[in-house]
N, CA, C, O and CB atoms as a CASP TS submission, in Angstrom:
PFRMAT TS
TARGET T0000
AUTHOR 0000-0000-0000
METHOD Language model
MODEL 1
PARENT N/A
ATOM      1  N   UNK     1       0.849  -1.188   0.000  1.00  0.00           N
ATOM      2  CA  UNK     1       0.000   0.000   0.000  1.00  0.00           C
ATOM      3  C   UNK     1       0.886   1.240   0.000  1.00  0.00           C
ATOM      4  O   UNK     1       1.951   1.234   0.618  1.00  0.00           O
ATOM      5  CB  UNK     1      -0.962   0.005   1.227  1.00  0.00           C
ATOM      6  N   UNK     2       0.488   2.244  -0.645  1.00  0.00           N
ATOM      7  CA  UNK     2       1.441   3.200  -0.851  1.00  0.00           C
ATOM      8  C   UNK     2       0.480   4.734  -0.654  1.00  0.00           C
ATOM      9  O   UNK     2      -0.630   4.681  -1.185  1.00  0.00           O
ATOM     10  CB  UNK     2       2.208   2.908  -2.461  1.00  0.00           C
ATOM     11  N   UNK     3       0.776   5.845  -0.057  1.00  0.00           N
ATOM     12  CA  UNK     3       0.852   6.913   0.468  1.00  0.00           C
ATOM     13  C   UNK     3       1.545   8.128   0.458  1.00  0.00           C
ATOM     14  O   UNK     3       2.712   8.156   0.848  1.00  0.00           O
ATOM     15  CB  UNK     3       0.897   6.650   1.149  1.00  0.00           C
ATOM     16  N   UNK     4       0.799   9.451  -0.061  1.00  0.00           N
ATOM     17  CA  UNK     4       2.136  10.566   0.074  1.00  0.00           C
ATOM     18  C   UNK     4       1.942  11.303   1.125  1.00  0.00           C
ATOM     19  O   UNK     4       0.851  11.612   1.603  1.00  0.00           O
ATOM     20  CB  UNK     4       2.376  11.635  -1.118  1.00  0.00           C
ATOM     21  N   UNK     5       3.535  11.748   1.697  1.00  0.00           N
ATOM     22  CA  UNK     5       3.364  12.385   2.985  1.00  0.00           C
ATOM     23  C   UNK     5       4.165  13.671   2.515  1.00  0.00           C
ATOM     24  O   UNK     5       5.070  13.764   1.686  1.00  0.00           O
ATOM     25  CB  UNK     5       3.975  11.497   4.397  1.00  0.00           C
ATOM     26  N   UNK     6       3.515  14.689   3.345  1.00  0.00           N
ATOM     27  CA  UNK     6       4.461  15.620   3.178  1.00  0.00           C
ATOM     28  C   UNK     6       4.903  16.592   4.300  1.00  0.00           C
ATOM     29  O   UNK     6       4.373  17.531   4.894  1.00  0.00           O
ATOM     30  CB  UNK     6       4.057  16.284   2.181  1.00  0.00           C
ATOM     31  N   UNK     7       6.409  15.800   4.345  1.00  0.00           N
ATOM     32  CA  UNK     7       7.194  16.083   6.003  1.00  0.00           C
ATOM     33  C   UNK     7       8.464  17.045   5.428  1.00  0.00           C
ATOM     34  O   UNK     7       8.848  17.228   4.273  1.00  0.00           O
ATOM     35  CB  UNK     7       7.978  14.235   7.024  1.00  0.00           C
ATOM     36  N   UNK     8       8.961  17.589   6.732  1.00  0.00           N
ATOM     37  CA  UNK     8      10.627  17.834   6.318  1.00  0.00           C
ATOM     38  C   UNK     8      11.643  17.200   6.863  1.00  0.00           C
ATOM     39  O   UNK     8      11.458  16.363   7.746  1.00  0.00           O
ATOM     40  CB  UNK     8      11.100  19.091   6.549  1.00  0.00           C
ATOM     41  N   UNK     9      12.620  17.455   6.493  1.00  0.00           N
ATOM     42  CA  UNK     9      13.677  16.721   6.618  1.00  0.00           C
ATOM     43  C   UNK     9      14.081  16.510   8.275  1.00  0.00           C
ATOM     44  O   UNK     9      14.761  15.638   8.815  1.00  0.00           O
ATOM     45  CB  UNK     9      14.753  17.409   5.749  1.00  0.00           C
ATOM     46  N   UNK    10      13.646  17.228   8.615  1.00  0.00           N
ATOM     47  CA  UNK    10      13.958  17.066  10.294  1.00  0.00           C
ATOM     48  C   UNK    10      13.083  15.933  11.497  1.00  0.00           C
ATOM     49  O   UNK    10      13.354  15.352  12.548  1.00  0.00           O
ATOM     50  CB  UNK    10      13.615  18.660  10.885  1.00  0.00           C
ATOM     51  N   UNK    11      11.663  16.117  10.363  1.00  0.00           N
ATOM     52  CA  UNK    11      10.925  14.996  11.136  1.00  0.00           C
ATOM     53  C   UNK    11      11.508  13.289  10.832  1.00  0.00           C
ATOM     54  O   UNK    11      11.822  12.532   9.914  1.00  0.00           O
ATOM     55  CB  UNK    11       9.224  15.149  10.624  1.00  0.00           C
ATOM     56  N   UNK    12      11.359  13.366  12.585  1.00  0.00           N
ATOM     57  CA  UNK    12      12.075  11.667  12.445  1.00  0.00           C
ATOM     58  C   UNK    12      10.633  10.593  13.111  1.00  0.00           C
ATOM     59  O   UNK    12      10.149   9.518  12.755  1.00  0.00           O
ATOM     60  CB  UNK    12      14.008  11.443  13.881  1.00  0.00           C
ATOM     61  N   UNK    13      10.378  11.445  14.071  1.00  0.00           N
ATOM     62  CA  UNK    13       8.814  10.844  14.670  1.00  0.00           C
ATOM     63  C   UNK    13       7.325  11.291  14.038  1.00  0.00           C
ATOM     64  O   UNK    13       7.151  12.450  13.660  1.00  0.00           O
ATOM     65  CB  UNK    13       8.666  11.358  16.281  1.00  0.00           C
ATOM     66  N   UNK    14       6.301  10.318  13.955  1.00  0.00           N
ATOM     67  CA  UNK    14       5.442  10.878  13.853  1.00  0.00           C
ATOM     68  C   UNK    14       4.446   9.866  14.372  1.00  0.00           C
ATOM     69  O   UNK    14       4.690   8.659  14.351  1.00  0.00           O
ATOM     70  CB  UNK    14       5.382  11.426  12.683  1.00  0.00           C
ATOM     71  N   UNK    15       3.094  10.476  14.929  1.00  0.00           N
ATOM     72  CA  UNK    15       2.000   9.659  15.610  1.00  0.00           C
ATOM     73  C   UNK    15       1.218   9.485  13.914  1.00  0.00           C
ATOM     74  O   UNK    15       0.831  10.592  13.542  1.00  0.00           O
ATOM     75  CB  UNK    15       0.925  10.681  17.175  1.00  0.00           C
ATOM     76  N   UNK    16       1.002   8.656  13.140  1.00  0.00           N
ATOM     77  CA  UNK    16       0.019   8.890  12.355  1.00  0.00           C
ATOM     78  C   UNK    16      -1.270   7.853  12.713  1.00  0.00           C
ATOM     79  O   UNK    16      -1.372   6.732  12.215  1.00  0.00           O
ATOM     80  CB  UNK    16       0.583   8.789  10.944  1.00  0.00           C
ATOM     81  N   UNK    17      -2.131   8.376  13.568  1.00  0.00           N
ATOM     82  CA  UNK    17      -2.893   8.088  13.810  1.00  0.00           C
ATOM     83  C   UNK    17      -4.265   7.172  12.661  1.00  0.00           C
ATOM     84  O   UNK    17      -4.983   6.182  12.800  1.00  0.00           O
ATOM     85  CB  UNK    17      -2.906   9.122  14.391  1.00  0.00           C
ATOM     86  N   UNK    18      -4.039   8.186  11.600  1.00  0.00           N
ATOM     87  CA  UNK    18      -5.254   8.030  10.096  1.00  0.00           C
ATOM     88  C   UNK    18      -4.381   6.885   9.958  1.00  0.00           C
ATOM     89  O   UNK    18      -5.084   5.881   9.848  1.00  0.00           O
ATOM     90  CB  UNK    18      -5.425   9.423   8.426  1.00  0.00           C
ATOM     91  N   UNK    19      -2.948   6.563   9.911  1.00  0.00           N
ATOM     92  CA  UNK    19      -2.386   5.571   9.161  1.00  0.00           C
ATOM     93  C   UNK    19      -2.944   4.101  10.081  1.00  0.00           C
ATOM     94  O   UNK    19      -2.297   3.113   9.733  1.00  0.00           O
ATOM     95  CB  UNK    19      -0.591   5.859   9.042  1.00  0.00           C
ATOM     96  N   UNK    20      -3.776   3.865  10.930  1.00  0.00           N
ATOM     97  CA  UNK    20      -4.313   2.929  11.523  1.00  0.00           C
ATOM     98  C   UNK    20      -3.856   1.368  10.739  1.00  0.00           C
ATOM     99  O   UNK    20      -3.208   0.357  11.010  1.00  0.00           O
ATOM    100  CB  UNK    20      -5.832   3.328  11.547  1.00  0.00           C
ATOM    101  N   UNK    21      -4.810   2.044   9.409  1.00  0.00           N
ATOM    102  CA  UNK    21      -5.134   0.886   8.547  1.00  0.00           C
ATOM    103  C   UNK    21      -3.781   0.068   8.125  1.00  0.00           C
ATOM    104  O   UNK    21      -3.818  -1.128   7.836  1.00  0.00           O
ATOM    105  CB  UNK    21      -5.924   1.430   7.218  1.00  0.00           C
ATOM    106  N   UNK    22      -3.027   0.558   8.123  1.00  0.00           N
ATOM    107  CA  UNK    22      -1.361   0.090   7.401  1.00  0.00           C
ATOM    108  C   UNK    22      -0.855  -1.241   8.281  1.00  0.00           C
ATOM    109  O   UNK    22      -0.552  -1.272   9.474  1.00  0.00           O
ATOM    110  CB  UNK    22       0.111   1.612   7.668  1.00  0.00           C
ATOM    111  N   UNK    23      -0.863  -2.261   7.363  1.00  0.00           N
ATOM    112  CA  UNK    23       0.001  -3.510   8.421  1.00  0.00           C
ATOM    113  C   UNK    23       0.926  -3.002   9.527  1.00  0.00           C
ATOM    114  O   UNK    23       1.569  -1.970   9.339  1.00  0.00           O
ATOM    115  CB  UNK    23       1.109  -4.508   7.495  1.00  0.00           C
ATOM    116  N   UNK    24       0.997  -3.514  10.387  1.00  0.00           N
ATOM    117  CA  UNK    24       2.246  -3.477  10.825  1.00  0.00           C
ATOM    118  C   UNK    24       3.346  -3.959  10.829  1.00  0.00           C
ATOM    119  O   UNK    24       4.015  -4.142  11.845  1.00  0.00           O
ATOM    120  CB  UNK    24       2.239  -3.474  11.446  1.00  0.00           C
ATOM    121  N   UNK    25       3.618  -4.179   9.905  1.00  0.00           N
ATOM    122  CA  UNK    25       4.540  -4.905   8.835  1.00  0.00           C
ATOM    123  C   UNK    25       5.203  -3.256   7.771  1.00  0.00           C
ATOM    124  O   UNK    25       4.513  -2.299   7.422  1.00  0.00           O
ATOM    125  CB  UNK    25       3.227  -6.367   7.634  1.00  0.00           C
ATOM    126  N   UNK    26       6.697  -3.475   7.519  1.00  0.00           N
ATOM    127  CA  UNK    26       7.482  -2.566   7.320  1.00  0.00           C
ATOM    128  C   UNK    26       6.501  -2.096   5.885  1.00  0.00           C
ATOM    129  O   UNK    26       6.321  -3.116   5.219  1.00  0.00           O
ATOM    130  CB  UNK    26       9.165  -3.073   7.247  1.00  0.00           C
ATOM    131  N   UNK    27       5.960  -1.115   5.358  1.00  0.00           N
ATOM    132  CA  UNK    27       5.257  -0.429   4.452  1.00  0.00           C
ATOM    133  C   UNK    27       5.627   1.037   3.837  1.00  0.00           C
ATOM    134  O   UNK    27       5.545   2.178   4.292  1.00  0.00           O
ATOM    135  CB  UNK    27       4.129  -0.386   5.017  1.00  0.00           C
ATOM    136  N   UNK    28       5.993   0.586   2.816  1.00  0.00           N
ATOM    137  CA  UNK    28       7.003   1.686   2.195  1.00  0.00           C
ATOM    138  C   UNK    28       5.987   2.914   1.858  1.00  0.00           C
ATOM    139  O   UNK    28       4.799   2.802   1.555  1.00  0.00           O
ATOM    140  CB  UNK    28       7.898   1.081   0.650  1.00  0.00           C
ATOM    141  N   UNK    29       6.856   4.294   2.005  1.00  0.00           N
ATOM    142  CA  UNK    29       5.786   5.268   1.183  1.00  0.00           C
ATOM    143  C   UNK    29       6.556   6.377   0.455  1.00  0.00           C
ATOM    144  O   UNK    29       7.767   6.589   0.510  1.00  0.00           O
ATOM    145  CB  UNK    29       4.644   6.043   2.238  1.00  0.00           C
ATOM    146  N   UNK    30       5.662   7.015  -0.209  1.00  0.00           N
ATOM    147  CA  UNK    30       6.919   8.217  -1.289  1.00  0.00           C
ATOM    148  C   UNK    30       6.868   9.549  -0.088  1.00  0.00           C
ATOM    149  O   UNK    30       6.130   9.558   0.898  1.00  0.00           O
ATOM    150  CB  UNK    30       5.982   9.027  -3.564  1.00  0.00           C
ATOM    151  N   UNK    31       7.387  10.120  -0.290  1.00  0.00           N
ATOM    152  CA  UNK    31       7.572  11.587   0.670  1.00  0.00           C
ATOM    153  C   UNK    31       7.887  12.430  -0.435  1.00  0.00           C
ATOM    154  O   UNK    31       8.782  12.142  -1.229  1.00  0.00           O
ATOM    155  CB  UNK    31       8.923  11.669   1.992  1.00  0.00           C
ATOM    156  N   UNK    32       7.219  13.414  -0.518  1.00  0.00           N
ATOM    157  CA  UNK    32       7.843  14.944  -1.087  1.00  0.00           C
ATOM    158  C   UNK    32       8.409  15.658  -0.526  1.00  0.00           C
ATOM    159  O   UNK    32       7.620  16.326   0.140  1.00  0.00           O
ATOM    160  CB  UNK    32       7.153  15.819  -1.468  1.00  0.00           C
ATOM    161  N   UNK    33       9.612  16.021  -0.339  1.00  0.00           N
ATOM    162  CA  UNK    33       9.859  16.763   0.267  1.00  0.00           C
ATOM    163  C   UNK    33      11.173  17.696  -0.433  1.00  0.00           C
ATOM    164  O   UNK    33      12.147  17.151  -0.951  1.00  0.00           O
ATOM    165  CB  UNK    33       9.922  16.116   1.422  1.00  0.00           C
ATOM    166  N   UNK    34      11.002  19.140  -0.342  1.00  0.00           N
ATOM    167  CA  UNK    34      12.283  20.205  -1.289  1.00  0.00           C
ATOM    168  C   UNK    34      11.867  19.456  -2.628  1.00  0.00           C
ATOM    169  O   UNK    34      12.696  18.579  -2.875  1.00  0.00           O
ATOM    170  CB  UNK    34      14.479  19.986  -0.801  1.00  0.00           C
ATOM    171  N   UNK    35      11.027  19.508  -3.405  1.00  0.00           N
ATOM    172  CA  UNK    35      10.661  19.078  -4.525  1.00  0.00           C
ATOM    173  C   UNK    35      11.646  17.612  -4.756  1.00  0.00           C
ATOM    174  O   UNK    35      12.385  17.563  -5.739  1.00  0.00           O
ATOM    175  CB  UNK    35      10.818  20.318  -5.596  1.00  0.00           C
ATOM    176  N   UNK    36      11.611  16.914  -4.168  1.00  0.00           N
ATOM    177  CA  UNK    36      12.945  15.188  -3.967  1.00  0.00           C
ATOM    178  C   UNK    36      12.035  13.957  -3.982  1.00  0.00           C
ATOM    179  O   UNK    36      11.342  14.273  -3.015  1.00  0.00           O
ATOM    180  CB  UNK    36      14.036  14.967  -1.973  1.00  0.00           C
ATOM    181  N   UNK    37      11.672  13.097  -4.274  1.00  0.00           N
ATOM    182  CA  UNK    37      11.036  12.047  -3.941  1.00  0.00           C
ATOM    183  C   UNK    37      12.185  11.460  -2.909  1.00  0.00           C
ATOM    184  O   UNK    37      13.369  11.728  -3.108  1.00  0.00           O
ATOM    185  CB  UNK    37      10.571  11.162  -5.230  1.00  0.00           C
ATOM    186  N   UNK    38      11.724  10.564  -1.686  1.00  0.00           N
ATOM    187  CA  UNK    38      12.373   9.904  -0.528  1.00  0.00           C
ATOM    188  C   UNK    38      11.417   8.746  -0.843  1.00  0.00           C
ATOM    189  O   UNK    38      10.288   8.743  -1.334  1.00  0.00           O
ATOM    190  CB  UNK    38      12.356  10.681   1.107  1.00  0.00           C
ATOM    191  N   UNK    39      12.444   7.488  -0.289  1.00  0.00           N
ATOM    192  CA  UNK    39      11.831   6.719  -0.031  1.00  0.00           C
ATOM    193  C   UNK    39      11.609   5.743   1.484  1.00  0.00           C
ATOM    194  O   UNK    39      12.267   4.703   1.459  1.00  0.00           O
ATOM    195  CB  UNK    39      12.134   6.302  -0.954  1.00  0.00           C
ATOM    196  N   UNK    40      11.026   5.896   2.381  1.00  0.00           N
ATOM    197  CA  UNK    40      10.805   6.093   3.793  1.00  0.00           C
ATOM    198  C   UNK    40      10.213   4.950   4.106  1.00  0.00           C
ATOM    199  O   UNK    40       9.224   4.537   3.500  1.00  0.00           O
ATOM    200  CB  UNK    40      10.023   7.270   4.211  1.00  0.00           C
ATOM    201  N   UNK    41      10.661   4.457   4.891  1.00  0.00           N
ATOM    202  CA  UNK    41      10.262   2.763   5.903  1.00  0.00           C
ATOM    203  C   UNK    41       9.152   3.228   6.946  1.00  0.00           C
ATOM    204  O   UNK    41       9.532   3.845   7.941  1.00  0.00           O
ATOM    205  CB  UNK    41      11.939   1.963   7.117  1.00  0.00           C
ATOM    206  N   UNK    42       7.811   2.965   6.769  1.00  0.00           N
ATOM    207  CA  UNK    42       7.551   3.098   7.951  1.00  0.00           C
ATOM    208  C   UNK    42       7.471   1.746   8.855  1.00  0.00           C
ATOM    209  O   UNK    42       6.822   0.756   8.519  1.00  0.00           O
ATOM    210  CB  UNK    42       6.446   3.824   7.922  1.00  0.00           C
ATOM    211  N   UNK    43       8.238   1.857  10.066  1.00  0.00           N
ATOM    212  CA  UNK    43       7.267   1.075  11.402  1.00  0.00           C
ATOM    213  C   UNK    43       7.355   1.192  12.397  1.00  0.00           C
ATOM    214  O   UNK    43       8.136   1.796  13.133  1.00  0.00           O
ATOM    215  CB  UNK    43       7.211  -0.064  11.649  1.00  0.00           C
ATOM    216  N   UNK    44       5.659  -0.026  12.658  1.00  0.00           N
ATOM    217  CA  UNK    44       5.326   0.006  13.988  1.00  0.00           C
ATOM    218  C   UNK    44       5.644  -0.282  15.134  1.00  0.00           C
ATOM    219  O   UNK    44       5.724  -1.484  15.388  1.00  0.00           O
ATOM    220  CB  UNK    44       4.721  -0.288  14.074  1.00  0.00           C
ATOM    221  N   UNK    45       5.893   0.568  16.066  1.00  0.00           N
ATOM    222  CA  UNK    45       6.921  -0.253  17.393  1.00  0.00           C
ATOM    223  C   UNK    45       5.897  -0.902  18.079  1.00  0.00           C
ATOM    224  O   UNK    45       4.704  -0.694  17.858  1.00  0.00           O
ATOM    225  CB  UNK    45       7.884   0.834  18.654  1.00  0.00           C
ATOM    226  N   UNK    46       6.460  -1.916  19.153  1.00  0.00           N
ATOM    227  CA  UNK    46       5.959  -2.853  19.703  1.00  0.00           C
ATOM    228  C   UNK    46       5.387  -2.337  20.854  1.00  0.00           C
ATOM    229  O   UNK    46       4.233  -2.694  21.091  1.00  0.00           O
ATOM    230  CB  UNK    46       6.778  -3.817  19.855  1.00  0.00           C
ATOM    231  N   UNK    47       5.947  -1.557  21.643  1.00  0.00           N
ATOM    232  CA  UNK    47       5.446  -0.819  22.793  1.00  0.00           C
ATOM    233  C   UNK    47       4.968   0.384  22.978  1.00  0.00           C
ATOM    234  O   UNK    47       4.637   0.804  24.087  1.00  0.00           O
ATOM    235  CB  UNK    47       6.145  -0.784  23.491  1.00  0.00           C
ATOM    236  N   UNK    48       4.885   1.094  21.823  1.00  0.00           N
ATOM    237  CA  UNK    48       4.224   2.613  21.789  1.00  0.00           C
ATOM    238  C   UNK    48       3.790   2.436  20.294  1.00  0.00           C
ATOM    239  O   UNK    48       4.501   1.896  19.446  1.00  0.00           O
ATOM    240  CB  UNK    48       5.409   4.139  22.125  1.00  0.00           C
ATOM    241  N   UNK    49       2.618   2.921  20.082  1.00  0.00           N
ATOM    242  CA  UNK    49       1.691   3.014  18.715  1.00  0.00           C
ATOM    243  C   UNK    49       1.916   4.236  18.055  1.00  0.00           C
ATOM    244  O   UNK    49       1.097   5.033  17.599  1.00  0.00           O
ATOM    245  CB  UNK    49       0.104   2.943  18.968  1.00  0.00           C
ATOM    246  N   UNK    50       3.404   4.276  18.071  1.00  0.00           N
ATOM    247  CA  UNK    50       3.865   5.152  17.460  1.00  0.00           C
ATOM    248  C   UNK    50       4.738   4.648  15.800  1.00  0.00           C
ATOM    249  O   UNK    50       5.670   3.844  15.771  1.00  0.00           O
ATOM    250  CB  UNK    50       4.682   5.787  18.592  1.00  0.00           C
ATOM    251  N   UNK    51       4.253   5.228  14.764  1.00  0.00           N
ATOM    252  CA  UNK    51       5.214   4.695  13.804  1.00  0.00           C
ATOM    253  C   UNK    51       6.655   5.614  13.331  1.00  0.00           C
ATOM    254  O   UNK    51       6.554   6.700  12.760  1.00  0.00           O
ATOM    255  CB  UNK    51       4.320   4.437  12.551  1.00  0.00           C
ATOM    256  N   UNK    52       7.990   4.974  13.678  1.00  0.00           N
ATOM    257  CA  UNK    52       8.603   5.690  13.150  1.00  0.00           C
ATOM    258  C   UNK    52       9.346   5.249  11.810  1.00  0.00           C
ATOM    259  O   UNK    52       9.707   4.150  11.389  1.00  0.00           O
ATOM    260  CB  UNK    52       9.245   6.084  14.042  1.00  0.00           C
ATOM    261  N   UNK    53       9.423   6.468  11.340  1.00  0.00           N
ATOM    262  CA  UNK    53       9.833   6.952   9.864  1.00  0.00           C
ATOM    263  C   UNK    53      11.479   7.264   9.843  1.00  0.00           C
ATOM    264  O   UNK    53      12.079   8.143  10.461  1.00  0.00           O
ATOM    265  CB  UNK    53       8.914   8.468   9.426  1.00  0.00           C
ATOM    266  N   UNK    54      12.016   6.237   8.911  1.00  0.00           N
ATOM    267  CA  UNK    54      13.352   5.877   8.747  1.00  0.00           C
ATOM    268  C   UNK    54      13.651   6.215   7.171  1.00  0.00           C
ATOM    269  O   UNK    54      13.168   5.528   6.271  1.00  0.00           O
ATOM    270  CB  UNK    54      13.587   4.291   9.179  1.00  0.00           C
ATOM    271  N   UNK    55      14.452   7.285   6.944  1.00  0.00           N
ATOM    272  CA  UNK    55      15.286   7.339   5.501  1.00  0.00           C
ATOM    273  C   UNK    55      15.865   5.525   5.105  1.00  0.00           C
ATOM    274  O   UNK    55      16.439   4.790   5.909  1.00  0.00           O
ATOM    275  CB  UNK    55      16.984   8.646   5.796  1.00  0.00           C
ATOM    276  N   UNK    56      15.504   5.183   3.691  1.00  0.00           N
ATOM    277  CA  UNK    56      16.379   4.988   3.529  1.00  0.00           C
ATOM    278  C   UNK    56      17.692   4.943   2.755  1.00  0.00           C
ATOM    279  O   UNK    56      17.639   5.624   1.731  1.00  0.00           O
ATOM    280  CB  UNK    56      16.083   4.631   3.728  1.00  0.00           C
ATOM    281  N   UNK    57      18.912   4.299   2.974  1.00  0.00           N
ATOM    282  CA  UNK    57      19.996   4.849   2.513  1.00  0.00           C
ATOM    283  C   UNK    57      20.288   4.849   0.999  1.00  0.00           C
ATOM    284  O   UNK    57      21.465   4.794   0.642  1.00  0.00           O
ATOM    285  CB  UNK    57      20.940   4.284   3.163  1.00  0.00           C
ATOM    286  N   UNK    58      19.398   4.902   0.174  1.00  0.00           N
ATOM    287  CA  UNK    58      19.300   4.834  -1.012  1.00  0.00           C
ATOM    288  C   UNK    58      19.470   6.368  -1.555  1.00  0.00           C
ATOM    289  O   UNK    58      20.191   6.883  -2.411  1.00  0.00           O
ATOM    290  CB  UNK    58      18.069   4.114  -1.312  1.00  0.00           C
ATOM    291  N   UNK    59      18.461   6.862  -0.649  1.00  0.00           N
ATOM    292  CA  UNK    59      18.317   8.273  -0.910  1.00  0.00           C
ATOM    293  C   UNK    59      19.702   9.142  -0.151  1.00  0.00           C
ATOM    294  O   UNK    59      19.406   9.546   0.974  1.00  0.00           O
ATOM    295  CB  UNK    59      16.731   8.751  -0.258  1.00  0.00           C
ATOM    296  N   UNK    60      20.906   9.427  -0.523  1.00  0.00           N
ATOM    297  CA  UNK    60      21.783   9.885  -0.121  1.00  0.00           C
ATOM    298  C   UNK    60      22.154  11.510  -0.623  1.00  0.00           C
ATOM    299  O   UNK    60      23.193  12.168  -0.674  1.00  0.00           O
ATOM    300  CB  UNK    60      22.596   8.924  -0.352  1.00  0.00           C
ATOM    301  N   UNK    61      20.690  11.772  -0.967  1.00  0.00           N
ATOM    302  CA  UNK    61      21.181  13.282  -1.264  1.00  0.00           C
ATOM    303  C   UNK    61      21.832  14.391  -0.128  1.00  0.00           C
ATOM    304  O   UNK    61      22.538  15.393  -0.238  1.00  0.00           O
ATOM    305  CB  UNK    61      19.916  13.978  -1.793  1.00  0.00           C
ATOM    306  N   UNK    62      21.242  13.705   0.956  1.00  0.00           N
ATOM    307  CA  UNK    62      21.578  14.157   1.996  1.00  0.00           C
ATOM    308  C   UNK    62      23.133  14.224   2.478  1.00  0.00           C
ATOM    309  O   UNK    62      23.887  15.156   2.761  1.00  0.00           O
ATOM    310  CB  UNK    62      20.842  13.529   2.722  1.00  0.00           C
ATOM    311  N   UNK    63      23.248  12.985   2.447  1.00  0.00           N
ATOM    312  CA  UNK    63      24.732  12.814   2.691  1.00  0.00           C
ATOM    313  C   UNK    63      24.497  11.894   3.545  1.00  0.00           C
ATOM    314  O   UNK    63      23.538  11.927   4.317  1.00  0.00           O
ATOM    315  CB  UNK    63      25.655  13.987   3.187  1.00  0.00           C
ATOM    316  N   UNK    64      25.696  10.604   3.476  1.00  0.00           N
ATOM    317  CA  UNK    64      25.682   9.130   4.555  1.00  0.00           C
ATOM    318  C   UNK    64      25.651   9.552   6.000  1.00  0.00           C
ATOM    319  O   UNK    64      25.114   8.844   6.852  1.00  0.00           O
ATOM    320  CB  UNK    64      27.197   8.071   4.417  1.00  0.00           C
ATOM    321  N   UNK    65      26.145  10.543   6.241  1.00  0.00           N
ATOM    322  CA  UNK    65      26.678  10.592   8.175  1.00  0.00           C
ATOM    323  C   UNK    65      25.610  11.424   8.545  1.00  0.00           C
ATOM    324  O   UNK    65      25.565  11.466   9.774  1.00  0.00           O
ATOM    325  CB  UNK    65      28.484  11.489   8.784  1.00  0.00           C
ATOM    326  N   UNK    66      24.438  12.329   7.857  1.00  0.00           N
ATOM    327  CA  UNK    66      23.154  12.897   8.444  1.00  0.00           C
ATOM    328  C   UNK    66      22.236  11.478   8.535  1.00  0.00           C
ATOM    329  O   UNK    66      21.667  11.098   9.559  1.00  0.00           O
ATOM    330  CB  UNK    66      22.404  14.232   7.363  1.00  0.00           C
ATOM    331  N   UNK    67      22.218  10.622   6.931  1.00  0.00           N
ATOM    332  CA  UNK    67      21.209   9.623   7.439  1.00  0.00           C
ATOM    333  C   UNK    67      21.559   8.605   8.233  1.00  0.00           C
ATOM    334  O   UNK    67      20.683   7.741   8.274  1.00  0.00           O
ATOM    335  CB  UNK    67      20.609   9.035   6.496  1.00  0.00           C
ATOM    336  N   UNK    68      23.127   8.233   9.301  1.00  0.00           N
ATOM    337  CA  UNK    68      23.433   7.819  10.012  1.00  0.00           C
ATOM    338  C   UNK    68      23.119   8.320  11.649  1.00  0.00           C
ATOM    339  O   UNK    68      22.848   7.634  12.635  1.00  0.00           O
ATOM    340  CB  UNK    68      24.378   7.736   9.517  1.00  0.00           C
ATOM    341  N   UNK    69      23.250   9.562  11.521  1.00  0.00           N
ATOM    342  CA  UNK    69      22.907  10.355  12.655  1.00  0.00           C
ATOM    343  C   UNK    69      21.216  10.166  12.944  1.00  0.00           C
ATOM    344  O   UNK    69      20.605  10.032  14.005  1.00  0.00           O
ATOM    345  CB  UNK    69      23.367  11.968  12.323  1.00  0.00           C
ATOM    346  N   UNK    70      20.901  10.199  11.997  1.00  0.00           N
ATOM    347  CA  UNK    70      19.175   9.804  12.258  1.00  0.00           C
ATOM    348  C   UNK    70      18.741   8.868  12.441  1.00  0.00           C
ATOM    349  O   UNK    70      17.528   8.865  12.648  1.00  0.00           O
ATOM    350  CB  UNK    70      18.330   9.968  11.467  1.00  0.00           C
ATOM    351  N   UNK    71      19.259   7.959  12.457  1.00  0.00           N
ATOM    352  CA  UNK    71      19.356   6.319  12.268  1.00  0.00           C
ATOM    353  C   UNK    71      19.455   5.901  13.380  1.00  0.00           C
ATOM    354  O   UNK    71      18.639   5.106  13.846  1.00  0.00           O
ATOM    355  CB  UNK    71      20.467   5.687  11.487  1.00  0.00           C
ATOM    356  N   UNK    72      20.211   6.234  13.864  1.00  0.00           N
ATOM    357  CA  UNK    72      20.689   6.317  15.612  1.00  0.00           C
ATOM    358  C   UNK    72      20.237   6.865  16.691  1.00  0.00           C
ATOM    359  O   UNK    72      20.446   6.570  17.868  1.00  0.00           O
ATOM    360  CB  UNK    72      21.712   6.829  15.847  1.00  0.00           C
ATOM    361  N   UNK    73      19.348   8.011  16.039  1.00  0.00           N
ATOM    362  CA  UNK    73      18.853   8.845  17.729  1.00  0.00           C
ATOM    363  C   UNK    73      17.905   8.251  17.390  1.00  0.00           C
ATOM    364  O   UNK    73      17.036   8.611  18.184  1.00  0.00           O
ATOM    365  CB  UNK    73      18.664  10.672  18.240  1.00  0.00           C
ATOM    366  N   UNK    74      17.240   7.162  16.332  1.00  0.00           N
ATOM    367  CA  UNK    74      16.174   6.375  16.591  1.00  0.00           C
ATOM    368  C   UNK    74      16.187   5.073  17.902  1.00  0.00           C
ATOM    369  O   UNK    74      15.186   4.383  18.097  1.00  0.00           O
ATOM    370  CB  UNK    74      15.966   5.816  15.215  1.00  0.00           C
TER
END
């Protein structure tokens, strides 16, 4: 199932509540963001019904050691 979100680059958490319906099972989605397509992992944690949203390293426009740094304060 696929979804557009439109976040910035700084968001690493998000409650998406509407996203209920989405397995909880890893479910990819496109992001717009600075006119860029991303391509973003969401999942569901086990102990808070919170989904978090993970770059992944495909998309390196950023640069490897920002999407490492984010990777980590996860």
């Amino acid at each position: 199932m696929e979804a557009k979100l439109h976040i910035s680059h700084h968001v690493s958490r998000l409650s998406l509540h509407c996203f209920s319906f989405l397995k909880p099972t890893i479910t990819y989605l496109h992001s717009i963001s600075r006119q860029k397509t991303y391509h973003l992992i969401l999942r569901k944690s086990t102990s808070k019904q919170k989904y978090y949203i993970r770059k992944q390293k495909e998309s390196n426009l950023l640069g490897k050691d920002k999407i490492k740094r984010r990777t980590r304060s996860q």
